[in-house]
C-alpha distance (Angstrom), angle and dihedral (degrees) to the residues before:
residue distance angle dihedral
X1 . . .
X2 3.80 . .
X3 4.00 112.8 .
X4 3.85 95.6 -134.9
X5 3.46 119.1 -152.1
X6 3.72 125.6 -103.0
X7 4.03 116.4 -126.3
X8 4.11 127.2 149.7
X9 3.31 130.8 -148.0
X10 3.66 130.4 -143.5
X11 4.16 111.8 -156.5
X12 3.80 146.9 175.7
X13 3.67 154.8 83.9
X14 3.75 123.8 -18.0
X15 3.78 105.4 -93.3
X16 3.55 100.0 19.8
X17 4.09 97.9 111.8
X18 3.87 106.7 -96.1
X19 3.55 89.2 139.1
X20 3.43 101.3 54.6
X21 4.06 92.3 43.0
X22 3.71 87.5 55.3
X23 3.12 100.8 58.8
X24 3.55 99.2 41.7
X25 3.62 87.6 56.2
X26 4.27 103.8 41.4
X27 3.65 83.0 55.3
X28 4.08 99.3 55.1
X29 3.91 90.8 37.4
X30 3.93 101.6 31.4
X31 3.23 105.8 -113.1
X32 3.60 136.5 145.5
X33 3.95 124.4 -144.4
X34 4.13 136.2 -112.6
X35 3.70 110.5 -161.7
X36 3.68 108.1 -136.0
X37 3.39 97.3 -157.6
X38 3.40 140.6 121.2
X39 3.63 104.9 -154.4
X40 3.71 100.5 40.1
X41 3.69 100.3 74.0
X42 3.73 88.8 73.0
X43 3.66 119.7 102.9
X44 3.85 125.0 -138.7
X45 3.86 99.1 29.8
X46 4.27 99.5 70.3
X47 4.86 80.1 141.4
X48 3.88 89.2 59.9
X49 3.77 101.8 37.1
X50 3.96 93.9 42.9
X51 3.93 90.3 -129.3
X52 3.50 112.6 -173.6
X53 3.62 106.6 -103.0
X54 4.38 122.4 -134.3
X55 3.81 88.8 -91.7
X56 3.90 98.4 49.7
X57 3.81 92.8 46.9
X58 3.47 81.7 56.9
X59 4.08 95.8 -166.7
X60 3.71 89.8 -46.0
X61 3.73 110.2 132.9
X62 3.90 117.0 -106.5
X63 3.42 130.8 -150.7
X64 4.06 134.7 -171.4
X65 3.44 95.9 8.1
X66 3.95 126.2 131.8
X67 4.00 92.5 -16.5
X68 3.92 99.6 117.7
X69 3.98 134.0 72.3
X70 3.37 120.3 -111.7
X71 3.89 95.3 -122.4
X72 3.98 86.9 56.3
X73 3.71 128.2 93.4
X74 3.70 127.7 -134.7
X75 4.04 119.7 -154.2
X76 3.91 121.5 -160.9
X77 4.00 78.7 -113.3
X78 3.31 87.3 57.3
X79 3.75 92.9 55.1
X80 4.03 100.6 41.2
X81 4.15 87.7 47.1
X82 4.04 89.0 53.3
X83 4.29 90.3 35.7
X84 3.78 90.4 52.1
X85 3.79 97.1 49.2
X86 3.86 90.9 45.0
X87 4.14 98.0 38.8
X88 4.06 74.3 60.7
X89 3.46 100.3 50.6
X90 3.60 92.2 43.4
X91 3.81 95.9 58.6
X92 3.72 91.6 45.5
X93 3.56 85.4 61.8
X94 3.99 83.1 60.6
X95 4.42 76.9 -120.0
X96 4.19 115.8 130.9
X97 3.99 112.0 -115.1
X98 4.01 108.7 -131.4
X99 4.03 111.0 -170.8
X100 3.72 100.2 -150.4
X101 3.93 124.2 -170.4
X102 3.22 151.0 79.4
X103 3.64 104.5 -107.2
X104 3.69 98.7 103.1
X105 3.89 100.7 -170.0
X106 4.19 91.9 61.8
X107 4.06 92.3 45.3
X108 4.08 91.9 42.6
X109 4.01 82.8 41.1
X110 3.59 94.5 45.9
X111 4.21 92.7 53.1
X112 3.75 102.0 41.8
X113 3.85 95.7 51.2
X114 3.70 97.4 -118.6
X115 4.07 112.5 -169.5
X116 3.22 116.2 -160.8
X117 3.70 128.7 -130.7
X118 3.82 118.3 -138.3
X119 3.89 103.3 -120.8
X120 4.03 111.8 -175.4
X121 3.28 121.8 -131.2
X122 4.09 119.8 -106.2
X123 3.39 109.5 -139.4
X124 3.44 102.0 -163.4
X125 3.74 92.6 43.8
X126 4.05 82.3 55.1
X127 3.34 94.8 54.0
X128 3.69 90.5 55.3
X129 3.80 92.1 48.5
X130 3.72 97.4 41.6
X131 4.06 81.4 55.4
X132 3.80 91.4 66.3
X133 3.33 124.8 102.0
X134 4.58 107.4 -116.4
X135 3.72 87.3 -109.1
X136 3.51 104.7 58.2
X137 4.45 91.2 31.5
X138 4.16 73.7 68.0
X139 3.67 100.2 40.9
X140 3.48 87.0 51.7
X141 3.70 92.4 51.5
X142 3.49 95.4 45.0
X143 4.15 90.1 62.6
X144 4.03 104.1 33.6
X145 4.25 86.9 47.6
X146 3.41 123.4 1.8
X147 4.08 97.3 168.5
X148 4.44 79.8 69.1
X149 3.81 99.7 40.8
X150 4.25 83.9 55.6
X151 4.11 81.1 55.1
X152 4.14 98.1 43.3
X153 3.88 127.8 66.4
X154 3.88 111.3 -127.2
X155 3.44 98.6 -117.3
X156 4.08 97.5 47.2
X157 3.37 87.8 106.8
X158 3.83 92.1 178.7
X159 3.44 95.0 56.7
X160 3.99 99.1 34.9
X161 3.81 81.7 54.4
X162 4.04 102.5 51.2
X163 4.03 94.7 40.1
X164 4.51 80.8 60.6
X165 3.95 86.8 44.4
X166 3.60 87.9 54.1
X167 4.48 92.7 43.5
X168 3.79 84.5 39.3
X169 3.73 92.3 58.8
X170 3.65 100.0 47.6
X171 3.96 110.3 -82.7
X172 3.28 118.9 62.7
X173 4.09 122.5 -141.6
X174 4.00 93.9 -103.2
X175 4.48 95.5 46.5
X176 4.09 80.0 47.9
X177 3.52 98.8 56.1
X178 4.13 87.3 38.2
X179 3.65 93.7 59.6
X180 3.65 97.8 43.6
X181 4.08 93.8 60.1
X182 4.07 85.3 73.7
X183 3.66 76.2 95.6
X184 3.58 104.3 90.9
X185 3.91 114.8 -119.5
X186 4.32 122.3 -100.9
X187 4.02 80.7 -164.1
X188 3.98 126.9 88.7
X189 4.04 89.1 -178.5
X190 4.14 126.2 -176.6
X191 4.16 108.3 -143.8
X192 4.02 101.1 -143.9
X193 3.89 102.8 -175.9
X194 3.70 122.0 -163.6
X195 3.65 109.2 -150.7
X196 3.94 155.3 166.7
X197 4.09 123.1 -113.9
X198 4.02 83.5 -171.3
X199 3.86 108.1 38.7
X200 3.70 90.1 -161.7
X201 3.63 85.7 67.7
X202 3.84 95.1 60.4
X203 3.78 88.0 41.3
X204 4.27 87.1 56.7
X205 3.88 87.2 45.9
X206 4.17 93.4 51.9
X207 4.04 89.5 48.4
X208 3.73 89.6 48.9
X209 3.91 84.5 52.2
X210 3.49 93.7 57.0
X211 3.65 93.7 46.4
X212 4.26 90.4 54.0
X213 4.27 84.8 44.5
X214 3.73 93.8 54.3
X215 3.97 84.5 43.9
X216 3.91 94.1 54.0
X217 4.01 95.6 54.4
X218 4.15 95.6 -78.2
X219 4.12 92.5 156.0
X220 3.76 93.5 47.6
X221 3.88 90.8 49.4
X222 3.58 94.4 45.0
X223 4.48 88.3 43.8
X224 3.88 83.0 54.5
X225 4.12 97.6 48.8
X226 4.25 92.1 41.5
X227 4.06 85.6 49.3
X228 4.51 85.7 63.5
X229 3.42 111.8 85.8
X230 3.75 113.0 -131.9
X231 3.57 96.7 8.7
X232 4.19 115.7 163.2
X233 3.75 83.9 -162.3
X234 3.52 93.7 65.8
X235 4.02 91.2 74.5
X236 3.67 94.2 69.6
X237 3.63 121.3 116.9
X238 3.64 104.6 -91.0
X239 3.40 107.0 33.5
X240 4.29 94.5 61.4
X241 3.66 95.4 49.8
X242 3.90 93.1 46.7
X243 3.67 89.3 48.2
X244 3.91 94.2 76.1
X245 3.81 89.4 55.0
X246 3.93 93.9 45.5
X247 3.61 89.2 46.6
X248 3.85 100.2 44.6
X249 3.55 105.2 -109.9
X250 4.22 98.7 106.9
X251 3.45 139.4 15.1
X252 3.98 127.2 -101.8
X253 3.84 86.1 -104.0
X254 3.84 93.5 46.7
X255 3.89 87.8 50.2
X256 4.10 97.0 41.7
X257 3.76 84.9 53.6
X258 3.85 97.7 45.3
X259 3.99 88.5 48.3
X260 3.85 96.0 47.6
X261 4.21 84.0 50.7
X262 3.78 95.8 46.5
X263 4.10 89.6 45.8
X264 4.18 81.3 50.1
X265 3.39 94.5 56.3
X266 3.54 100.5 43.2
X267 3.67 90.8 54.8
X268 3.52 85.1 50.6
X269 3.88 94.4 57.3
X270 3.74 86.5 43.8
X271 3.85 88.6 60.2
X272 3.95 93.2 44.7
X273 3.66 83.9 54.1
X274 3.76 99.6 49.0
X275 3.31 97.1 36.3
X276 3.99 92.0 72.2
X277 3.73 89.9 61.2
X278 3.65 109.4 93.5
X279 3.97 95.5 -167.9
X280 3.62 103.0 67.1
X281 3.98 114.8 104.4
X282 3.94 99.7 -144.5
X283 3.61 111.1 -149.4
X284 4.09 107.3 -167.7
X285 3.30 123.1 -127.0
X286 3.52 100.5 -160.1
X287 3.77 96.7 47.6
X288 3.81 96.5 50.6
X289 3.83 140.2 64.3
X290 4.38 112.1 -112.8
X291 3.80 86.6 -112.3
X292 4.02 88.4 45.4
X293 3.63 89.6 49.9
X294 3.82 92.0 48.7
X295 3.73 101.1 45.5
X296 3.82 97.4 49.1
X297 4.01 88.7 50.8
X298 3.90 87.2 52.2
X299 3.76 88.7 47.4
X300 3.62 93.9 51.1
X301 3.92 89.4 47.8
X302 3.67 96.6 53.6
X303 3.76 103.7 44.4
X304 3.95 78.5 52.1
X305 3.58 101.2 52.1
X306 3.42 96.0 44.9
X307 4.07 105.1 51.5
């Protein structure tokens, strides 16, 4: 039988304290950290992404963060390829991997060994799509495969538009990923989720985030990333809502507010997603002290590691 190898994952909404929580626990177990997420690998926008700044990694070894232009795309295959050659390296450094992010689709990717099939693109099919107006791209989405519009924000047009190329064509993005777990796992993984009793209390902690982001320079970061042609980067939440106030159509206020309700509802996808996946131990943030928090996470690590 093949020994798999032991990694744990810390998940959940935007805002809701992974960060902290991982490195809390990477430094009592050794362990060094994987972002899982798909907007953190881009340089030059650490404000919008929420990357864990010098101080807050506080020696703790970071991986996949700020490594990637902004005009370059990054797959889910592209994260599992890089997460599998670095979960190894990691444990032959005798050091714990910990997968840490909210983008459910590369940790849940990551852990059940998806391979990914090389679907073409159909340019005619494209064409159609690229047609569409972002709205209906998404609505679309939404009713040929929900599972990938939980996974995809509504104005990624990019990705919205190659998860229908691959329904449109005969599979759609979620059977894919089904059929390619036949493959059995390397990974024995522990789900740690950090989450909210009281959404509303999440939902205070992501406006409060926006408030510190437009503090630490937010609008000037996000002018800089809308002034690069082609950038992927430019989709992340931040950037888009600001861009009707830096280009005249809204006021600050009208923006702030649209930003705070986009981050909202992309914490509430996250949830939806997470939610579904009976192995995660939620620990809740709301209902237990920082140091609580902490030392049951550690707990939960080490009786893991060591059966």
């Amino acid at each position: 039988m093949m020994k798999k190898t032991k990694i744990i994952c810390i998940v959940g909404a935007t805002a809701s304290g992974k960060t902290d929580l991982s490195v809390k626990l990477a430094k009592a177990i050794g362990g060094e950290i994987i972002s899982a997420d798909s907007m953190q690998v881009y340089r030059d926008m650490p404000i919008a992404t929420a990357v864990a700044t010098q101080d807050e990694q506080d020696g703790v070894p970071h991986h996949l963060v700020e490594f990637l232009d902004a005009d370059k795309a990054f797959s889910v295959a592209d994260f599992v390829e890089r997460a599998r050659v670095l979960t190894a390296e990691i444990t032959a450094r005798g050091n714990v991997p910990l997968i840490v992010g909210g983008t459910g689709l590369f940790v849940d990717s990551l852990v059940k060994n998806i391979c990914f099939s090389d679907v073409g693109s159909n340019n005619e099919l494209r064409g159609e799509l690229e047609a569409m107006d972002t709205d209906a791209l998404y609505s679309k989405l939404r009713d040929l495969d929900f599972e990938a519009s939980l996974q995809i924000h509504p104005n990624n047009r990019k990705r919205v538009i190659r998860a229908l190329e691959l329904c449109m064509s005969g599979t759609s993005k979620t059977q894919q990923n089904k059929m390619s777990t036949l493959t059995e796992s390397p990974y024995d993984a522990l789900y740690i989720g950090v989450g909210y009793e009281d959404r509303q209390r999440l939902y205070d902690r992501i406006n409060k985030r926006v408030d510190l982001m437009l503090e630490a320079g937010l609008e000037n970061e996000a002018r800089q990333m809308l002034g690069r042609q082609g950038a992927t980067a430019a989709q992340a939440i931040g950037h888009k809502e600001l861009a009707d106030y830096i280009n005249g159509r809204a006021t600050l206020d009208e923006a702030v507010d649209s930003l705070k309700q986009a981050t909202r509802r992309y914490a509430k996808r996250q949830l939806t997603w997470f939610r579904r996946n009976e192995n995660i131990k939620w620990l809740y943030a709301d209902t237990m002290s920082k140091d609580e928090l902490i030392n049951s996470a550690v707990a939960l690590a080490k009786d893991f590691l060591k059966n």
